[in-house]
N, CA, C and O of each residue as an XYZ file, in Angstrom:
300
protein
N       4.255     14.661     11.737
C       3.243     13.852     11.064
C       2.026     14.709     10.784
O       1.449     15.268     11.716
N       1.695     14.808      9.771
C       0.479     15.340      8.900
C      -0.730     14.397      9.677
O      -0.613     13.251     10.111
N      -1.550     15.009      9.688
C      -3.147     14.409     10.284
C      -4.313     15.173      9.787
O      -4.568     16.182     10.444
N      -5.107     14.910      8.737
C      -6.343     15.686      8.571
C      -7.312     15.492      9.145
O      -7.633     14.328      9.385
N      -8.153     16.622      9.585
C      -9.324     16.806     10.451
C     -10.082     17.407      9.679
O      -9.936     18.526      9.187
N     -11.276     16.350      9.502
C     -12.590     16.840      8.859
C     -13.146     17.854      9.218
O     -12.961     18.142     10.400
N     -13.678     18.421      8.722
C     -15.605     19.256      9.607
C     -16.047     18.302      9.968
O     -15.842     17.195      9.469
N     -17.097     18.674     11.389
C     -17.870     18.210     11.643
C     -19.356     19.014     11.343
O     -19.482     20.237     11.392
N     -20.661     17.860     10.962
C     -21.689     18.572     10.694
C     -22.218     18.287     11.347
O     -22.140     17.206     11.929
N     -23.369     19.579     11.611
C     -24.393     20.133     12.458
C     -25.459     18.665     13.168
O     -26.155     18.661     14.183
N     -25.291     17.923     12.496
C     -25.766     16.374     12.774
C     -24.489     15.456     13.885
O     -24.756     14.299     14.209
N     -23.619     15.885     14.206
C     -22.373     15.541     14.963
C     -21.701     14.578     14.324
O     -20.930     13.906     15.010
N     -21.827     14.267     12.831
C     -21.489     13.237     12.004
C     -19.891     14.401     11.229
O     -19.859     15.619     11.400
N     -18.959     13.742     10.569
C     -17.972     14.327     10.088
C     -17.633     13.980      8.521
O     -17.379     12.857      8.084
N     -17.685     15.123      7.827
C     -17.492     14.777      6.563
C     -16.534     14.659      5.920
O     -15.692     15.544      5.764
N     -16.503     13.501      5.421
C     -15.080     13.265      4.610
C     -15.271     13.432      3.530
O     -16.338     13.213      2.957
N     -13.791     14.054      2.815
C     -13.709     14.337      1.540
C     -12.036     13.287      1.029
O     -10.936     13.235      1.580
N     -12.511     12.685     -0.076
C     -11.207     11.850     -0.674
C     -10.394     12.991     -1.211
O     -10.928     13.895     -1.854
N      -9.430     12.968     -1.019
C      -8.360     13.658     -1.568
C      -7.561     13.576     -2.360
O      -6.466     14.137     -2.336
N      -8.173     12.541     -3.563
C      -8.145     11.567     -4.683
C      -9.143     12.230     -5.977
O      -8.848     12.488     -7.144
N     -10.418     12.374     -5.232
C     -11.397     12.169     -6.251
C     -12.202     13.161     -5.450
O     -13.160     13.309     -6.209
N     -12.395     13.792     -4.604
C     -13.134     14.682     -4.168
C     -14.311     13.905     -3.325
O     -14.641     14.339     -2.222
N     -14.959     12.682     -3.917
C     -16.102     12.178     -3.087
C     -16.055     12.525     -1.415
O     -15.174     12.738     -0.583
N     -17.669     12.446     -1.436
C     -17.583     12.973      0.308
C     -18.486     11.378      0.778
O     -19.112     10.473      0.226
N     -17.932     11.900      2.489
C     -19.272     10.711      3.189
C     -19.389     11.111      4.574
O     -18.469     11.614      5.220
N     -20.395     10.902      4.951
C     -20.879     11.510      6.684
C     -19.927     10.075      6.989
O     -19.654      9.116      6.267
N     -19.612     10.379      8.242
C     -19.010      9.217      9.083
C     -19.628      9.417     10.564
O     -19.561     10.525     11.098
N     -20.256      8.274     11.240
C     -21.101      8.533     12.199
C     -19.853      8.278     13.517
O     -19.636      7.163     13.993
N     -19.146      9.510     13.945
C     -17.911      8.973     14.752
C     -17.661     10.242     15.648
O     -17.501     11.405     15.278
N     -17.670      9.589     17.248
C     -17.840     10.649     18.175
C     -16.450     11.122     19.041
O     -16.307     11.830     20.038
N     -15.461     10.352     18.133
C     -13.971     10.465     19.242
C     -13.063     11.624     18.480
O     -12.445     12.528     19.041
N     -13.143     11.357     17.021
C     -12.641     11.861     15.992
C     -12.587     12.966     14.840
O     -12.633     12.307     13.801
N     -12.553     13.590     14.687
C     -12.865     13.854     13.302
C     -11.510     13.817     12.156
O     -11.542     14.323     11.035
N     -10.106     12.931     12.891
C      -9.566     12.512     11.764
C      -9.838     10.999     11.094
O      -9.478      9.927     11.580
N     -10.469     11.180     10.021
C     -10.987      9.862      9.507
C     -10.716      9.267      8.586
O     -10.941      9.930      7.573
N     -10.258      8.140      8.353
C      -9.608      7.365      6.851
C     -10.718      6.255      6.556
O     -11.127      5.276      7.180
N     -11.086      6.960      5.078
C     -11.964      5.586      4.999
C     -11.349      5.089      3.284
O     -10.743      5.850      2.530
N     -11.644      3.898      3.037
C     -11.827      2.898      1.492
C     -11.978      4.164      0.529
O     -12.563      5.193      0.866
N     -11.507      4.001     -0.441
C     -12.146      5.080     -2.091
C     -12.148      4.001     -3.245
O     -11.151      3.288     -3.364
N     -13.357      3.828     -4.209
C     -13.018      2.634     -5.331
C     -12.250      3.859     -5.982
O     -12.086      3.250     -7.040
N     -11.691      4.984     -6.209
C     -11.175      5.758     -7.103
C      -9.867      5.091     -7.244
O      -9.573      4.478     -8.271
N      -9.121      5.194     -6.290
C      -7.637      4.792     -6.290
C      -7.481      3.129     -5.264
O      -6.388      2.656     -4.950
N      -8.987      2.422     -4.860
C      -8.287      1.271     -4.099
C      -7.315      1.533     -2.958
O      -6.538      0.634     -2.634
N      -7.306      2.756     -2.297
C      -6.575      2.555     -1.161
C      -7.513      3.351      0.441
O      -8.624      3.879      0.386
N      -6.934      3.251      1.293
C      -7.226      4.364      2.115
C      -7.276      5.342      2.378
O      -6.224      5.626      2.952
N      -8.182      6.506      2.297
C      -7.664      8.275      2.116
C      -8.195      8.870      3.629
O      -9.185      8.489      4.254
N      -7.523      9.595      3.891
C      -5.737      9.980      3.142
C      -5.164      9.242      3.767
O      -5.248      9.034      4.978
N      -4.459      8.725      2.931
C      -3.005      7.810      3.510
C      -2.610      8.364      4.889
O      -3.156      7.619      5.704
N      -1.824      9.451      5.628
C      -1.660      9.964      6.662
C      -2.545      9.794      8.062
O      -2.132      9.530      9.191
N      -3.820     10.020      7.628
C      -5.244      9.419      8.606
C      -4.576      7.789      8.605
O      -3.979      7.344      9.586
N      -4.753      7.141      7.555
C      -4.747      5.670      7.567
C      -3.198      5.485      8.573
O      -3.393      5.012      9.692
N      -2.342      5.689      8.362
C      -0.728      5.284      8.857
C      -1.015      5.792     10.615
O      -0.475      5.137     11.506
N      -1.736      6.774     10.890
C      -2.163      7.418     12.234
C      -2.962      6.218     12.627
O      -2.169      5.771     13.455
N      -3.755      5.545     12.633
C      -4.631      4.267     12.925
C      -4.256      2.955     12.825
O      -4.487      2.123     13.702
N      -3.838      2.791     12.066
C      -3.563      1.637     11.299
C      -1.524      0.936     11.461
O      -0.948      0.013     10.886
N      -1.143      1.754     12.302
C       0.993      1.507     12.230
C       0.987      1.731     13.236
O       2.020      1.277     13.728
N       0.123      2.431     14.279
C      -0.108      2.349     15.893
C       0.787      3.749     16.408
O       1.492      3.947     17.398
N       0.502      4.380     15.548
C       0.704      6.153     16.346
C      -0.135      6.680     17.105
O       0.002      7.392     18.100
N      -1.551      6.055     16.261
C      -2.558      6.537     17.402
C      -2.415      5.755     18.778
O      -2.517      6.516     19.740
N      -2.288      4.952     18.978
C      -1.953      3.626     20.373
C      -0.760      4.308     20.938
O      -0.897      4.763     22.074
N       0.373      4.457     20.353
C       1.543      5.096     20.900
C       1.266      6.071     21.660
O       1.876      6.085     22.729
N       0.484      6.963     21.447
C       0.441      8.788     21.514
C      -0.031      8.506     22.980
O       0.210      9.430     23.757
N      -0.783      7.185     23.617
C      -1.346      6.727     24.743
C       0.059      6.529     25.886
O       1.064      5.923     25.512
N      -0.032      7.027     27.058
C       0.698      6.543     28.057
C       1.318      5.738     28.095
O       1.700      5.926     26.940
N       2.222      4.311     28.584
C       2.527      3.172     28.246
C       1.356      2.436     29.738
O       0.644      1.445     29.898
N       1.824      3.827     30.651
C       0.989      3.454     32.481
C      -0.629      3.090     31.777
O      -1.001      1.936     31.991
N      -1.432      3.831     31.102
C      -2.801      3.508     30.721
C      -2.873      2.225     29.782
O      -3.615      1.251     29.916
N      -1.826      2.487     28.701
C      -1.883      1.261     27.839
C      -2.203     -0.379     28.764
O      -2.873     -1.382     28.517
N      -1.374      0.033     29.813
C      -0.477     -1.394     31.009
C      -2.451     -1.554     31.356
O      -3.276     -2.389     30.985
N      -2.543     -0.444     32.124
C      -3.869     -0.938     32.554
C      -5.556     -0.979     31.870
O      -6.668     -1.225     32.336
N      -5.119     -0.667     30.787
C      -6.159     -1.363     29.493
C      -5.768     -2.807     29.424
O      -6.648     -3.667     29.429
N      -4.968     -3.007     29.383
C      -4.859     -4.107     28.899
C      -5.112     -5.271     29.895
O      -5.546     -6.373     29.559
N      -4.689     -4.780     31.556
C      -5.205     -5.892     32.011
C      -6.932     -5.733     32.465
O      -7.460     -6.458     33.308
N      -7.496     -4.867     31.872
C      -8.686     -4.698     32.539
C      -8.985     -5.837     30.827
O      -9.945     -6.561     31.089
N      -8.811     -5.939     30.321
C      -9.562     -6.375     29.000
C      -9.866     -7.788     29.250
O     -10.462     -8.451     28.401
C-alpha cells in the first residue's frame, strides 16, 4: 500500500499538495504527516491512497487487536 507523507513546516503544521491540481494547504496535525484532505478540483479526497489508509480502517488495523480490546473498553 502506497501512503504519502507530506513535509512538515518549520511551524509543525504539514503541507499538502493535491495531486490533482497542485493546490497546497497547511494542515494543523501533530500525529501525521500522511494527510487526505477535500479538493473542489476533482470533488474527491487527495490522494485517494491517504484517504483508503483512514477512511477503510488500515489505519485502525495496523493497531494491535490487545490495544484495540482495551481502547475500547476504556471509552
Amino acid at each position: 500500500m502506497l501512503l504519502v507523507l507530506f513535509p512538515r513546516l518549520p511551524n509543525g503544521n504539514v503541507l499538502w499538495t493535491c495531486d490533482s491540481c497542485g493546490d497546497t494547504a497547511e494542515v494543523s496535525c501533530t500525529d501525521t504527516s500522511a494527510v487526505a484532505l477535500f479538493c473542489i478540483c476533482n470533488h474527491k479526497i487527495n490522494p485517494q491512497c491517504n484517504n483508503e489508509w483512514y477512511n477503510t480502517g488500515l489505519y485502525f488495523e495496523r493497531i494491535p487487536i490487545e490495544t484495540r480490546m482495551n481502547r475500547s473498553i476504556l471509552e
